[in-house]
C-alpha positions in Angstrom: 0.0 0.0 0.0 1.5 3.5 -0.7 1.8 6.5 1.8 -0.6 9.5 0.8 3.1 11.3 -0.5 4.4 8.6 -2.4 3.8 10.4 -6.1 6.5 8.1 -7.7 5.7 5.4 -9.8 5.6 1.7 -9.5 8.8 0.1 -9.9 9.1 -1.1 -13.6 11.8 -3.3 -14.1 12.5 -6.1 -11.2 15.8 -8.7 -11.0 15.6 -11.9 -11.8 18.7 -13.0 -10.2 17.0 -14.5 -7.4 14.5 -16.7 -8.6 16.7 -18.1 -11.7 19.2 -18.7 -9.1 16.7 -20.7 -7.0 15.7 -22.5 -10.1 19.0 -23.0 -11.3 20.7 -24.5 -8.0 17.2 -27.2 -7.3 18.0 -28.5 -11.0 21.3 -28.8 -10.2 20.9 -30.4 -6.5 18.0 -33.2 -8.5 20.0 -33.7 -11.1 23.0 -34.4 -8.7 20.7 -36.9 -6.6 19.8 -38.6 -9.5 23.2 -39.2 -10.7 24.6 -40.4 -7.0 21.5 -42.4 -6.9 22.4 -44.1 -10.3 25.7 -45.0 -9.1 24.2 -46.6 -6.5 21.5 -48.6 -7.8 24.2 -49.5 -11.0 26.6 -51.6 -8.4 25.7 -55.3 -9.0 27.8 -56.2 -6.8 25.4 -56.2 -4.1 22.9 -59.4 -3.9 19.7 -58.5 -2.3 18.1 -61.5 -0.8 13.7 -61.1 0.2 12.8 -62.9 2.5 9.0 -63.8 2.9 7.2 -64.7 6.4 7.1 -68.5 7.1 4.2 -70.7 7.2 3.7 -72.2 10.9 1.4 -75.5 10.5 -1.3 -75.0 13.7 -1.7 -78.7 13.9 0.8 -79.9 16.4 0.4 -83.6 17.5 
């Protein structure tokens, strides 16, 4: 809101450093977790081994 004094116009040309740097550093930082990520999930040296709950038979004798 402007004071009852304040005769000057809006101002008419804003910066844009800011925001494109905001934009510029989140692509970086995904496209950085992505590429770790790949690295990661690229190692085959890893064996993954699931293991699923075991059936209990109810009828003791």
């Amino acid at each position: 809101m402007r004071d009852k004094g304040d005769f000057a116009p809006p101002e008419q040309r804003a910066s844009t450093g800011l925001p494109l740097s905001v934009m510029l550093l989140s692509t970086l930082t995904i496209v950085d977790y992505l590429i770790v990520g790949g690295v990661f999930l690229d190692n085959e040296s890893g064996v993954v081994a699931v293991c699923g709950p075991q059936q209990i038979n109810a009828r003791h004798p």
